[in-house]
Backbone bond lengths (Angstrom), bond angles and torsions (degrees), N, CA, C in turn:
res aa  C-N    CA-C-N  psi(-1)  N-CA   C-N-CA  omega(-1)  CA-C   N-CA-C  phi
1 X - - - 1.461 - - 1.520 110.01 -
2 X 1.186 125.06 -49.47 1.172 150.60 133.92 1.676 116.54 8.67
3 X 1.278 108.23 -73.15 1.070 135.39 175.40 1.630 120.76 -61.37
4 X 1.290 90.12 -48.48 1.518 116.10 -166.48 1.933 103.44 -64.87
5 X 1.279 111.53 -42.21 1.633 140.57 -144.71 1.818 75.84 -96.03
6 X 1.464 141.79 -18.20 1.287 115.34 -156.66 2.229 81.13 -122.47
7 X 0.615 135.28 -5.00 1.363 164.57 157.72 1.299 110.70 -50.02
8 X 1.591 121.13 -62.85 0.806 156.61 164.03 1.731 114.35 -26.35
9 X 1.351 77.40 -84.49 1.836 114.77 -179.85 1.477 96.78 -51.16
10 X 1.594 118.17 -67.60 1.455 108.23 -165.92 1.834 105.48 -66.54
11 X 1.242 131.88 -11.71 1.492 113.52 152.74 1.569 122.76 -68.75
12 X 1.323 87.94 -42.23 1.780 68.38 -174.95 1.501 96.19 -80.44
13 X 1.587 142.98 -28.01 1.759 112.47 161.01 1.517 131.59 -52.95
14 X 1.167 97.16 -12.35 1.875 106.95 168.72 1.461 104.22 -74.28
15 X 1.326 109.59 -62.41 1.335 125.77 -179.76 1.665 107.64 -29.28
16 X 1.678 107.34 -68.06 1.456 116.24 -162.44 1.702 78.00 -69.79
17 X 0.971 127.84 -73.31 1.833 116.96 -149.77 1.852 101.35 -41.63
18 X 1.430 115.62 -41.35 1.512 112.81 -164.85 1.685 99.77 -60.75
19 X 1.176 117.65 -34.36 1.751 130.58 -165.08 1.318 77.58 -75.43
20 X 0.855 129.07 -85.05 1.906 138.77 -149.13 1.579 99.12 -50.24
21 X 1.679 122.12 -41.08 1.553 112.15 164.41 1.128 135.33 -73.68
22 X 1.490 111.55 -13.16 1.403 120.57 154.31 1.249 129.17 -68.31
23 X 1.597 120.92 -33.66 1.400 137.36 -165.55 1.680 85.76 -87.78
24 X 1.390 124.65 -47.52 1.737 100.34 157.45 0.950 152.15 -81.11
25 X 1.642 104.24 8.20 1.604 117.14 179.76 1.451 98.81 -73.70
26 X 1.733 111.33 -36.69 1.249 124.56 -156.09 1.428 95.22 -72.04
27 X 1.315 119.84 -63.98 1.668 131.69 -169.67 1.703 86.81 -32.36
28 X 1.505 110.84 -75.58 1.278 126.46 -141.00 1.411 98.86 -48.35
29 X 1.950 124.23 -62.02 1.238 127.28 150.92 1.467 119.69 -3.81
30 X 1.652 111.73 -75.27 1.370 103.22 178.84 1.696 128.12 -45.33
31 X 1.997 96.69 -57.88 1.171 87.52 176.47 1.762 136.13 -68.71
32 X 1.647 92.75 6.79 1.965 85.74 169.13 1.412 107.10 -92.13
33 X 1.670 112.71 -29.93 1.214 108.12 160.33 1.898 128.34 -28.85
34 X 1.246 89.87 -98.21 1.699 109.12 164.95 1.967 105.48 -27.28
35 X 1.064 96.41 -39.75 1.955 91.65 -179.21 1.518 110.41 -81.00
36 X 1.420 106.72 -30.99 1.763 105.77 169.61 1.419 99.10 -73.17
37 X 1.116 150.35 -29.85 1.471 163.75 -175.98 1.199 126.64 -55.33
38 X 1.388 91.65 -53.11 1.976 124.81 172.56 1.351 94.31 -70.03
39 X 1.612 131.01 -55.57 1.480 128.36 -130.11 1.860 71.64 -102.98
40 X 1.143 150.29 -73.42 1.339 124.66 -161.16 1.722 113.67 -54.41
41 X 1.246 105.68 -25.91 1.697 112.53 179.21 1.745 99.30 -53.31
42 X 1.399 106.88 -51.63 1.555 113.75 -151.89 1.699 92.99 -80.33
43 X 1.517 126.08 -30.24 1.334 107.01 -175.80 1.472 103.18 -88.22
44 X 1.573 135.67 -0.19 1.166 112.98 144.18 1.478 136.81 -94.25
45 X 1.258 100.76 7.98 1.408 112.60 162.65 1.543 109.45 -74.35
46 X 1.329 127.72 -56.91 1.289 115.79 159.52 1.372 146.83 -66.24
47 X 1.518 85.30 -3.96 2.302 88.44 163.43 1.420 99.31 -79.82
48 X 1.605 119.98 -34.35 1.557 108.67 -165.32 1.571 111.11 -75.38
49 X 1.778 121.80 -26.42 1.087 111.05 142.35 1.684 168.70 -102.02
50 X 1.549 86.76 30.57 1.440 114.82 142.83 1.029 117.28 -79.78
51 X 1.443 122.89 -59.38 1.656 99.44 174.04 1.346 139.96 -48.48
52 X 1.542 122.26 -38.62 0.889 164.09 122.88 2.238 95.28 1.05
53 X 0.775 99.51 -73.15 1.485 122.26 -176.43 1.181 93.23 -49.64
54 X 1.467 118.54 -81.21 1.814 125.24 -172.03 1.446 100.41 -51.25
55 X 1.500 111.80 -63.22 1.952 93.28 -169.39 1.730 109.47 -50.77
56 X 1.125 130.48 -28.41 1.462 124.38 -170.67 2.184 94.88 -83.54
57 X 0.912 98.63 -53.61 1.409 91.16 166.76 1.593 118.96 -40.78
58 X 1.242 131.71 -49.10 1.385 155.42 -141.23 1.816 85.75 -86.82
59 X 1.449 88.94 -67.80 1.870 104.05 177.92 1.516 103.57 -53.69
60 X 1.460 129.00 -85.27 1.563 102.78 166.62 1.700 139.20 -20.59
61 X 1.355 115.87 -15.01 1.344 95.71 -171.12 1.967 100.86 -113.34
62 X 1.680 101.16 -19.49 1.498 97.95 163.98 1.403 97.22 -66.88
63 X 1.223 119.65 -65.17 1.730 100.74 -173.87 1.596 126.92 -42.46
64 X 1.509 117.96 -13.54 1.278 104.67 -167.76 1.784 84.94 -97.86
65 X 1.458 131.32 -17.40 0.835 115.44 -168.95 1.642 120.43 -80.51
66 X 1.605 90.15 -25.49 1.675 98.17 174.81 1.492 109.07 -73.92
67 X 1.643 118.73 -30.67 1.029 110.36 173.71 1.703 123.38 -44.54
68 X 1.425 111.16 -54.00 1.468 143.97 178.08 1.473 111.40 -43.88
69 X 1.627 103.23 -51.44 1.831 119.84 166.56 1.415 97.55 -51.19
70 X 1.452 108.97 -74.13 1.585 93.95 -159.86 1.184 129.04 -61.72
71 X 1.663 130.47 -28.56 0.959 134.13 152.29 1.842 138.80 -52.61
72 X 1.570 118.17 -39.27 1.243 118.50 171.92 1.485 113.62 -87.21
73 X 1.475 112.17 -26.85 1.341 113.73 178.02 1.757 116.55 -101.50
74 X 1.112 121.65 -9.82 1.893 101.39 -166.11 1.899 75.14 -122.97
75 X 1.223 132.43 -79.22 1.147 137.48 -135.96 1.716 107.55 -81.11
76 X 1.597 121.95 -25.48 1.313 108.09 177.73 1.900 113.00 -65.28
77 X 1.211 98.02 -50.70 1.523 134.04 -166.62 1.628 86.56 -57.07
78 X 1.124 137.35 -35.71 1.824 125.18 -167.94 1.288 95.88 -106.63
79 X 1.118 141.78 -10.29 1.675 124.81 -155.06 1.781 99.31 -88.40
80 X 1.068 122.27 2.08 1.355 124.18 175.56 1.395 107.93 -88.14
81 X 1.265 111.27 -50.70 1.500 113.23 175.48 1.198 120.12 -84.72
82 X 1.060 119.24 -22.82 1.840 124.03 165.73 1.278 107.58 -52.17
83 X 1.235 118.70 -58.80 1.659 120.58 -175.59 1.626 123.22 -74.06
84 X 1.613 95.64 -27.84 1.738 92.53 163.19 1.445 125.54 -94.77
85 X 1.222 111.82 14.99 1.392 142.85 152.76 1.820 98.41 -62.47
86 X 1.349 132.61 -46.81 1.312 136.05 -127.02 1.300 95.07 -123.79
87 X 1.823 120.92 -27.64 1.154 122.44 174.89 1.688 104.92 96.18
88 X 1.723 103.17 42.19 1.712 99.43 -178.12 1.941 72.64 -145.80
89 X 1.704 96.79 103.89 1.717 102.43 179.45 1.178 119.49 -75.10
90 X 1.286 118.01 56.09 1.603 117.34 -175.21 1.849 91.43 -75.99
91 X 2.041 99.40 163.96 1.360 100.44 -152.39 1.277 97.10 -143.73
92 X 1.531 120.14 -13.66 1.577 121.37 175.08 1.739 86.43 -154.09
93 X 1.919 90.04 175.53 1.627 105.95 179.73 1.414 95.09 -142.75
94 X 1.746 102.49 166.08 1.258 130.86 166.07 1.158 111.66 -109.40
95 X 1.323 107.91 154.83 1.857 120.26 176.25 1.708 98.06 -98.15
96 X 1.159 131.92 141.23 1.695 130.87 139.85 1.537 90.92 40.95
97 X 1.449 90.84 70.60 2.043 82.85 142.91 0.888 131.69 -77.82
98 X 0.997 144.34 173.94 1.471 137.17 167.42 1.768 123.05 -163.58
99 X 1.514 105.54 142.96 1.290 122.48 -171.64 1.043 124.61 -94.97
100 X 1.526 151.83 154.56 1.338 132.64 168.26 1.361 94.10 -135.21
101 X 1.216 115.98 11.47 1.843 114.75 -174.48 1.493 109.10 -78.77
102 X 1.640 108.97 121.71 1.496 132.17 -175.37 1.593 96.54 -23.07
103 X 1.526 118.73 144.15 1.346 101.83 158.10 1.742 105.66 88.33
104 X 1.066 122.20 -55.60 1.522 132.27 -166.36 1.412 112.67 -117.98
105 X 1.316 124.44 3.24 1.124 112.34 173.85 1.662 130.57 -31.84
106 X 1.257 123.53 130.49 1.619 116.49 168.38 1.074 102.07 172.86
107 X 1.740 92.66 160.08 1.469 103.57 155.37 1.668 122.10 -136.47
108 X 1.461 81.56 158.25 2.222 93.45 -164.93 1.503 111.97 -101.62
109 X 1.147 126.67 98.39 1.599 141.87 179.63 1.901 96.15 -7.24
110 X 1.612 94.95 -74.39 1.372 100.46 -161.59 2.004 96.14 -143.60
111 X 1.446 103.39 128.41 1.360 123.88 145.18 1.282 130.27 -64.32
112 X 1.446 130.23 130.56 1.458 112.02 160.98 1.840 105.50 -148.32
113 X 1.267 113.26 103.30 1.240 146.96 -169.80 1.162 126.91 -97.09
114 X 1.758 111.20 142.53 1.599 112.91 165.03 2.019 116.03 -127.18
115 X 0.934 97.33 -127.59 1.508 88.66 163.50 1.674 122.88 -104.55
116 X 1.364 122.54 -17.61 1.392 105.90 157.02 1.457 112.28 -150.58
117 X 1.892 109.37 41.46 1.294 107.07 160.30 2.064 95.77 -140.46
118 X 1.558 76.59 160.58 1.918 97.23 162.15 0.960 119.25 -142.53
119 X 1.635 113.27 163.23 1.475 118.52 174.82 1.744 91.21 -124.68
120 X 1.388 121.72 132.96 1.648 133.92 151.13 1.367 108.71 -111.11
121 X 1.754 87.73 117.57 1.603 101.85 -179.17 1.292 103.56 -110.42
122 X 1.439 119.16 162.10 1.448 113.41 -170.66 1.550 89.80 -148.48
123 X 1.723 106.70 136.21 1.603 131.06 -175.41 0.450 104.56 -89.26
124 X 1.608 128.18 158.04 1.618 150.84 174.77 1.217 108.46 -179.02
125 X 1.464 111.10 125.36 1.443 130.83 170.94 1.311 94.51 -34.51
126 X 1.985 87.86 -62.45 1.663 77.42 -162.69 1.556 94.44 -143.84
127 X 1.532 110.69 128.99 1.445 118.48 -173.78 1.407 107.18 -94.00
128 X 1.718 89.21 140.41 1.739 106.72 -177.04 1.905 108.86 -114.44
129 X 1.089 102.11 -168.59 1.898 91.20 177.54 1.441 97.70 -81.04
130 X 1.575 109.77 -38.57 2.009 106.12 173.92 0.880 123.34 -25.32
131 X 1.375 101.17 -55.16 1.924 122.03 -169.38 1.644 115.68 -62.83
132 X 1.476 110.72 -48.03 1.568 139.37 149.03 1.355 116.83 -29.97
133 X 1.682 112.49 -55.62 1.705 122.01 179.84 1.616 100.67 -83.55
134 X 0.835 129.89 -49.70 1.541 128.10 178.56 1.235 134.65 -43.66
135 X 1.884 105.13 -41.38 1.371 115.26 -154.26 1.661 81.19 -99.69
136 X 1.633 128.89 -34.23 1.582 122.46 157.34 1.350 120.60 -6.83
137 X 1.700 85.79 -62.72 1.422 96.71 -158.95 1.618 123.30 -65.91
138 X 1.623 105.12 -36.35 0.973 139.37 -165.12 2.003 86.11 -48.18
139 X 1.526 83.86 -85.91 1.702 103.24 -178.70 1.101 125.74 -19.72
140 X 1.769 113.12 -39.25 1.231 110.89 -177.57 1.375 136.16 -90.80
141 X 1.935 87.50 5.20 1.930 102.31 154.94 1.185 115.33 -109.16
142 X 1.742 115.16 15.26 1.121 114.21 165.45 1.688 129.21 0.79
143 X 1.629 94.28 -84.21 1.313 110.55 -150.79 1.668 99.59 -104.85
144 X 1.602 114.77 36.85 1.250 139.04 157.35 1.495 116.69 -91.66
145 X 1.868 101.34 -50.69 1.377 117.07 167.70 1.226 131.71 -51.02
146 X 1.644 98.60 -52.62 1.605 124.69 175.93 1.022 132.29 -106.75
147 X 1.627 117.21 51.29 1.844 109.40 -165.73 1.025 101.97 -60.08
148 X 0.927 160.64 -12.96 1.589 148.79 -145.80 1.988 85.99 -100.52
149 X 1.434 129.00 15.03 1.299 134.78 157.64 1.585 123.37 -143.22
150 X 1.283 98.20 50.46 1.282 112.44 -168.40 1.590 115.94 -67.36
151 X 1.657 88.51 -51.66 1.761 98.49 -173.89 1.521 111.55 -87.21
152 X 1.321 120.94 18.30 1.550 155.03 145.71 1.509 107.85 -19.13
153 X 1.444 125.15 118.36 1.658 100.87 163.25 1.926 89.98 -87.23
154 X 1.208 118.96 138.75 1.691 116.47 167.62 1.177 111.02 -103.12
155 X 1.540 134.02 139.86 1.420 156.57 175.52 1.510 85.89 -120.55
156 X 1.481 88.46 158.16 1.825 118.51 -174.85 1.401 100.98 -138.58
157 X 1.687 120.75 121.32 1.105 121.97 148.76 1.648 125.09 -127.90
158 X 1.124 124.89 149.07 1.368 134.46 167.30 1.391 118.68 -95.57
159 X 1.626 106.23 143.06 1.436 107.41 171.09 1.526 114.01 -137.35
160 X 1.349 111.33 152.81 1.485 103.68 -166.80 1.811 116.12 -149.21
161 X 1.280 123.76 123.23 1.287 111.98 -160.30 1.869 100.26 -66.21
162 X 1.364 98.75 -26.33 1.816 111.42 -171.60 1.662 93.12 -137.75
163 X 1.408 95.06 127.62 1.362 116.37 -166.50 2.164 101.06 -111.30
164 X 1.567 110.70 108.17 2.091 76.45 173.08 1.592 111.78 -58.00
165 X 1.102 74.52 -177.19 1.179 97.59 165.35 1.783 144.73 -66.89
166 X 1.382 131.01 107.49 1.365 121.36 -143.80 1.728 121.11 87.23
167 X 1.377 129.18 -32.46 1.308 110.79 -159.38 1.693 111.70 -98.09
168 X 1.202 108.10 9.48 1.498 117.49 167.68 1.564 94.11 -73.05
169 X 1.190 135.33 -39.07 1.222 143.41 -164.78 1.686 97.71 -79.38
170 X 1.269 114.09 -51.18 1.556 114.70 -173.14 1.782 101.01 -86.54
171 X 1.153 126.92 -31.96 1.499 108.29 159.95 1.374 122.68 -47.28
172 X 1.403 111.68 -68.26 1.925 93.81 169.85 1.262 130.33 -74.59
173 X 1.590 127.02 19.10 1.203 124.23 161.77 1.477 109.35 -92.96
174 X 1.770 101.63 -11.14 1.648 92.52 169.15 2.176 115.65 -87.56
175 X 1.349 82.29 11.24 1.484 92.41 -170.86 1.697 115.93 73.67
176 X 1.543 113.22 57.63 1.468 134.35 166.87 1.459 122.74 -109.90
177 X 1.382 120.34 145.83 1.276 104.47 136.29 1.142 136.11 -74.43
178 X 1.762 104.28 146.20 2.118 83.51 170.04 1.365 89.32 -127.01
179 X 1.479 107.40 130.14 1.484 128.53 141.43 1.402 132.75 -62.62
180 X 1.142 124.43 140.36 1.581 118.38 -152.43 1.789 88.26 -144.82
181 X 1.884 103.24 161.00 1.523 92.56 179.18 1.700 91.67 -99.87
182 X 1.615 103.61 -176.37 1.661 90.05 -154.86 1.744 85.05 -171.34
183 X 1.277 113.07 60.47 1.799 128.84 167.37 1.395 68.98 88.40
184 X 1.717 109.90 -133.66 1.450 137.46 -155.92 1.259 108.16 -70.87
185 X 1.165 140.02 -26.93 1.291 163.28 -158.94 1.474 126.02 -119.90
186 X 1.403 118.06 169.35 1.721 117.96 166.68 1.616 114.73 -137.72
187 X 1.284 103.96 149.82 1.657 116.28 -173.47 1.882 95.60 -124.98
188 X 1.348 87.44 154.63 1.456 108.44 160.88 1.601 110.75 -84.87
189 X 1.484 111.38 117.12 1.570 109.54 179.19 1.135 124.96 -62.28
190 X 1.612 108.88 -27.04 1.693 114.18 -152.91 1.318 103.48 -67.93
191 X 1.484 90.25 -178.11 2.003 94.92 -152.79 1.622 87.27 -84.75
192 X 1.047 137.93 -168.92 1.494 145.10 121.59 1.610 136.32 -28.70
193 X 1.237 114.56 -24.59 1.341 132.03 -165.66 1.670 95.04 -108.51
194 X 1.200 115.67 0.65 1.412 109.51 -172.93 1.873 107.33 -82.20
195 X 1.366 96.31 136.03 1.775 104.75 -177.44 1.395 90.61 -94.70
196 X 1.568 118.74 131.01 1.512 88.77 161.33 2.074 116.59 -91.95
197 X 1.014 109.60 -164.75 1.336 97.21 -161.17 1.579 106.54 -121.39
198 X 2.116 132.28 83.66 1.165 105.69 -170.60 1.221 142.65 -100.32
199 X 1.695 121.02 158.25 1.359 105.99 -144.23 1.775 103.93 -106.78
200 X 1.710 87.47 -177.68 1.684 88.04 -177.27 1.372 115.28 62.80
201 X 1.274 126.41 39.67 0.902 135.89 -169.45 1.515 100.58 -78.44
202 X 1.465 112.98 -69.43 1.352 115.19 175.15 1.515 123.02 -59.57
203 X 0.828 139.32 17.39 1.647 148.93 172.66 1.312 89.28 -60.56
């Protein structure tokens, strides 16, 4: 009986262990499931941001290209006559000057010069007040950057294919021009009554 009663027991402990290795064959199953699940989830989570990646790449480089349009083609080509429109006889331009002097580092979209005046205009797809406070700043180490235009009167204008909202208004209250696009072409918005404001004066 003895015998019989321990016989017994080790079937049904086979029994429970065979259930209990099934009930983890099953778990285990699931969880490779759920991990093949996760791991195809996650490699299409990363195709969508690669793509994701290239279209914003794609979009950055039309933008840098329209940037490039508006600048080599609409805004270098008028800023001579825009300003002698305004009564500032500049007579040639520069592309991207640029500084490397301690302190003054920069560079200026576009020059447009005579013998003792300039205009530095500065591009932007699309101008913000940043761009407005920045390019300020820039100007007003102007002729730190560029001694070789010291005895320079300097004017500051901005141009922008997309302007926000308001800062055409706060560009010439900082004493700028703003250039604007205008169909095929670009105009200076400011009114008539506009002073412009020049900088580096004290240098």
């Amino acid at each position: 009986m003895s015998d019989a009663v321990t016989i017994a027991d080790i079937y049904k402990l086979f029994e429970r262990t065979e259930a209990q290795f099934a009930e983890f064959q099953k778990e285990a199953d699931r969880r490779s499931a759920e991990a093949d699940r996760r791991r195809e989830e996650a490699n299409r989570t990363m195709e969508e941001l690669k793509k994701q990646v290239q279209e914003t790449t794609k979009a950055v480089n039309n933008l840098t290209t329209r940037w490039g349009r508006f600048v080599e083609e609409m805004v270098e080509p008028a800023v001579v006559g825009l300003f002698q429109e305004r009564g500032i006889d500049v007579t040639q331009t520069m592309s991207r000057l640029k500084s490397k002097r301690p302190g003054a580092a920069m560079e200026i979209d576009i020059v447009a010069v005579n013998g003792s005046e300039l205009v530095a205009v500065e591009c932007k797809s699309r101008l913000s007040r940043d761009d407005v406070d920045d390019f300020v700043s820039r100007l007003q180490r102007f002729k730190v950057a560029f001694p070789q235009f010291r005895e320079f009167r300097v004017y500051g204008a901005v141009a922008g294919i997309e302007i926000d909202q308001g800062i055409d208004v706060y560009a010439y209250r900082r004493g700028l021009f703003v250039i604007k696009q205008s169909g095929e072409t670009v105009k200076i918005i400011n009114d008539a009554q506009f002073q412009p404001l020049g900088f580096a004066e004290g240098v």
